[in-house]
N, C-alpha and C positions, 0 to 999 in steps of 0.2 A: 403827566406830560411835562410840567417848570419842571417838575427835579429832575427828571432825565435832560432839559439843556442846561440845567446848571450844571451837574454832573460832569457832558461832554466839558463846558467850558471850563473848570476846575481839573478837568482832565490835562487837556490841552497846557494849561499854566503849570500843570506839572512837570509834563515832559517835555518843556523848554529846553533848546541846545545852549552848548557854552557860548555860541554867537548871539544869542537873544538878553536882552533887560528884560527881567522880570522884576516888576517895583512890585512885592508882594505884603497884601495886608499895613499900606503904607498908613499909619493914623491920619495923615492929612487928605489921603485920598477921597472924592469928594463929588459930586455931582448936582447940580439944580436943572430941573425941567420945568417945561411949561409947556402946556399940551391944553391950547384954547384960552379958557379964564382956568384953570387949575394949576398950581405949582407943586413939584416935589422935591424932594432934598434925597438925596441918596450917601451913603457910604460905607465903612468895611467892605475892603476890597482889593482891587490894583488892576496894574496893566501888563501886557505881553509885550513887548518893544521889539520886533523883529526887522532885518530889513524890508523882507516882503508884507508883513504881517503887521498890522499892531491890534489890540483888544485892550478895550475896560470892560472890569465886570464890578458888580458894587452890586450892595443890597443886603439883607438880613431873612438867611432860608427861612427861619422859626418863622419870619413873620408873615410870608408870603413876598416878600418884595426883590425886584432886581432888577437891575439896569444893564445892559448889554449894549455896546457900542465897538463895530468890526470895521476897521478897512483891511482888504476891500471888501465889500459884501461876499459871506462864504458863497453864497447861490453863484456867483459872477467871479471870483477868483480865478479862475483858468481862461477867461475870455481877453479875446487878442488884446482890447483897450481897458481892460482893467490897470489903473496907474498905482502902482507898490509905492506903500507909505516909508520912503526911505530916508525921509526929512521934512521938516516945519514945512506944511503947505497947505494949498487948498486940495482937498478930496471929493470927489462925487460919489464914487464908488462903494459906498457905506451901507450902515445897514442899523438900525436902534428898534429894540426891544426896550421897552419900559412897563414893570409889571408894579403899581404904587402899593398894592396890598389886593386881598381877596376878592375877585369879582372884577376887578379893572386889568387892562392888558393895550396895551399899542404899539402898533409897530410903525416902521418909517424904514424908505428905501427900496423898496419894491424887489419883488423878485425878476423882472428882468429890466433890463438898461432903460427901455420907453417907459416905462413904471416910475423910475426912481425918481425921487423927488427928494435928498437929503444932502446937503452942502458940509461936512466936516475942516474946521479951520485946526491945522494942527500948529502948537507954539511951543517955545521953551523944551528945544530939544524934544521934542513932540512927548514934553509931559504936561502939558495942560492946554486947554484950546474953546474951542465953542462947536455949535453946529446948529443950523436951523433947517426948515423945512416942511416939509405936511405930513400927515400921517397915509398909511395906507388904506385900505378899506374907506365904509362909509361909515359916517358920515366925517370925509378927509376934515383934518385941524391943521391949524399951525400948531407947531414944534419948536421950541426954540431951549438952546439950552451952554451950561458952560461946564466946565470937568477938568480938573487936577490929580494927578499921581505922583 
């Protein structure tokens, strides 16, 4: 089931239009989480820059690990107040996958709008930013995290 969403998301970064930034397999590209008292480092990877659309994906298949970070949440993307990430801002609309290695998995952002609980700060030409928030399910954490492409 991870390789099938890595897949789609690797898909998706492929078939980027000539209107999109695709910062692909940037070395600086980069991520740190914290999910409770745990911290994780993330990287190889990149982002999707669209105007309606942005994505980081990071992480190491071999190892199990990946980090997935969408505005606006795909669940919610067609709904009236979903806000298109179309420059440096604050987001609600998100959605993070964080898989640290085998056995571990967390998500944030719920699948519908009363659910979501994930703030994304986009900066620097919406190539690096932060985001915090709580996990979904139980037993909900704080989330808190920063990210460069």
């Amino acid at each position: 089931m991870r390789h099938m969403t890595l897949a789609v998301v690797f898909t998706a970064f492929t078939a980027a239009t000539a209107a999109s930034q695709f910062v692909a397999n940037s070395p600086t590209a980069k991520a740190t989480v914290t999910i409770g008292d745990q911290t994780f480092t993330f990287k190889n990877g990149g982002c999707l820059i669209k105007a309606d659309t942005w994505s980081l994906a990071l992480g190491e298949l071999t190892k199990g690990e990946h980090l997935e970070l969408n505005i606006p949440h795909p669940v919610r993307s067609s709904a009236a107040d979903a806000v298109k990430p179309a420059k440096d801002g604050t987001y609600t609309h998100a959605s993070l996958t964080v898989i640290p290695g085998k056995g571990e998995n967390w998500r944030a952002g719920g699948r519908t709008a009363r659910e979501a609980n994930l703030t994304v700060i986009l900066k620097n030409n919406r190539r690096q930013g932060e985001f915090s928030g709580r996990t979904d399910g139980s037993p909900r954490q704080t989330v808190t995290g920063t990210f460069s492409c």
